[in-house]
N, C-alpha and C positions, 0 to 999 in steps of 0.2 A: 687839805687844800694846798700847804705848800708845797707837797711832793708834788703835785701837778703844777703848781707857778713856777716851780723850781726845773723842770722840765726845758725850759728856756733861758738864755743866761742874757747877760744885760745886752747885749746888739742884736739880741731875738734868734740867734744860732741855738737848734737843738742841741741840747747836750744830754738829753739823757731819752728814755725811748719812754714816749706818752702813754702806748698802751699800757707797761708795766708800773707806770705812775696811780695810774687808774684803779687797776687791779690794786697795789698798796690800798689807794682808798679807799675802796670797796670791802677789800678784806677788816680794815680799821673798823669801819664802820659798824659792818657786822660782829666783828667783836665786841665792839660798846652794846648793841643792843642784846646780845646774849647773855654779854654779863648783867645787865638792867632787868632784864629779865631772870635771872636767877636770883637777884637780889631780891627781886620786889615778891616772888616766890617763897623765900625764906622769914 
């Protein structure tokens, strides 16, 4: 969630580009549930 707040800097000027923020999250995300999923498997 902070790669996406962090997307904005303190006077609300993009500084960094929102879709690739997103995609980080998304991607995080899915990581956690595959490893949870592997784990609870084992």
């Amino acid at each position: 969630v902070n790669a996406v707040a962090n997307v904005l800097g303190p006077k609300g000027e993009k500084t960094a580009d929102p879709a690739e923020a997103v995609a980080t999250l998304v991607s995080g995300l899915a990581q956690g549930v595959r490893s949870a999923r592997l784990a609870a498997a084992e």
